[in-house]
C-alpha positions as CSV (number, residue, x, y, z in Angstrom):
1,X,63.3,32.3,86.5
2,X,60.5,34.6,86.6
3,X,58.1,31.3,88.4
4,X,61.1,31.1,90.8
5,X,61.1,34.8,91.6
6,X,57.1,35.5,92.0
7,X,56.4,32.1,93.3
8,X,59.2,29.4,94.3
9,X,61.0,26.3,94.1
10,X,58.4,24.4,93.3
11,X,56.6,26.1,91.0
12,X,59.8,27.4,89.1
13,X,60.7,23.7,88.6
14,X,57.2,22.6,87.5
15,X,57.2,25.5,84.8
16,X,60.6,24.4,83.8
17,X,59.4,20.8,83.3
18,X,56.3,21.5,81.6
19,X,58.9,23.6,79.1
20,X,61.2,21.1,79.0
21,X,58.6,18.1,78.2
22,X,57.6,20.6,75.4
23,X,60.7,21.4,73.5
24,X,62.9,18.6,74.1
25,X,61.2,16.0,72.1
26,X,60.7,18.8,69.4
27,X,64.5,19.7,69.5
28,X,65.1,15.6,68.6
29,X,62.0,15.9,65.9
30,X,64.0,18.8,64.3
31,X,67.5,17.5,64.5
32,X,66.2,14.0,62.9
33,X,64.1,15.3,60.0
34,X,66.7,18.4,58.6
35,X,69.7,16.0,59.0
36,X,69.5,15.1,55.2
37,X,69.0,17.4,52.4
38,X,68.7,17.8,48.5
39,X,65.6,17.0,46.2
40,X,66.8,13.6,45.4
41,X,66.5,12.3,49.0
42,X,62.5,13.5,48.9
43,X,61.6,9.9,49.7
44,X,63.8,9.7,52.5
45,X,63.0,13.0,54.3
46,X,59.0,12.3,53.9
47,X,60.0,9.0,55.8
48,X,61.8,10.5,58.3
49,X,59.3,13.1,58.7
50,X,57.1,10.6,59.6
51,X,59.0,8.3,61.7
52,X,60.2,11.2,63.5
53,X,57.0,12.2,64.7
54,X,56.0,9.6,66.0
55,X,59.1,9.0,68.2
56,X,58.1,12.5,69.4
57,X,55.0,12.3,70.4
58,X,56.4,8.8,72.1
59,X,58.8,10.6,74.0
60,X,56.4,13.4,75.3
61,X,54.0,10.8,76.5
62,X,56.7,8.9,78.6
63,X,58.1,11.9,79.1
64,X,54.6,13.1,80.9
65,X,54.3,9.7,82.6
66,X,57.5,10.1,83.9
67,X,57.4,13.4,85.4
68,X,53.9,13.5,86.7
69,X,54.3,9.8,88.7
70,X,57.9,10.5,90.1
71,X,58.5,13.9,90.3
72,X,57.1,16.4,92.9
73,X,55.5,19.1,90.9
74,X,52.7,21.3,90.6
75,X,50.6,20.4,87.8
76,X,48.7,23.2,87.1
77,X,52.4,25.1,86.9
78,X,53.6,21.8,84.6
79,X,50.5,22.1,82.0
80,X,51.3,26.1,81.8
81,X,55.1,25.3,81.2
82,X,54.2,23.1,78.5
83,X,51.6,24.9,76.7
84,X,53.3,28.3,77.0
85,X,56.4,26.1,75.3
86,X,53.8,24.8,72.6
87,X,52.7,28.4,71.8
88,X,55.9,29.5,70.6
89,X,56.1,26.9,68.2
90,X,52.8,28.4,66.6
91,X,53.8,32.5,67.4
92,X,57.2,32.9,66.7
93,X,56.9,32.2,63.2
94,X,54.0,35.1,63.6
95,X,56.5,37.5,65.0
96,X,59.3,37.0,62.6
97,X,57.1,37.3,59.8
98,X,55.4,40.6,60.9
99,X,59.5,41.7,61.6
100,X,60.6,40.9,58.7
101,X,57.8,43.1,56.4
C-alpha cells in the first residue's frame, strides 16, 4: 500500500511479490512442521522439520524463477519486498520479547 501510494503500480506490486515470495513458502514451512505434537512423535517432527525445509527453500527458488522471468517487476523493489519480509522473521520475535519484560 504505502509502495503504491509514494511510487506506483509497478513498484507496489514488485514490493508485494518480493513479500509474498518471502512468507508464503514460510507460512507452508510452519503449517507442515507444528501439524503434529507430543514428545513421543520427537522423531517424526525432527523429520518433518527437515523435509519441510527443504520443500521451502524449493519453493522460494521456483518461486523467484517464476516471478523474475514472467512477471513485469521492478527488481530492486522485488529484493526490498523480500528481505523487508525476511527481517520480520528475525525482529518480531525481538519486539515481543522486549514487550513482554
Amino acid at each position: 500500500m504505502i509502495g503504491w501510494l509514494a511510487f506506483g503500480n509497478l513498484v507496489a506490486k514488485s514490493l508485494l511479490l518480493g513479500g509474498l515470495i518471502c512468507i508464503l513458502p514460510g507460512w507452508y514451512f510452519i503449517d507442515r512442521v507444528f501439524r503434529i505434537t507430543g514428545a513421543q512423535n520427537t522423531a517424526k517432527i525432527v523429520k518433518r522439520f527437515y523435509h519441510s525445509e527443504v520443500i521451502k527453500i524449493l519453493l522460494s527458488i521456483g518461486l523467484f524463477i517464476v516471478a523474475i522471468r514472467y512477471v513485469t517487476l521492478i527488481p530492486l523493489a522485488f529484493f526490498i519486498g523480500f528481505i523487508v519480509a525476511q527481517l520480520v522473521y528475525w525482529v518480531a520475535p525481538l519486539i515481543l520479547k522486549s514487550s513482554t519484560t
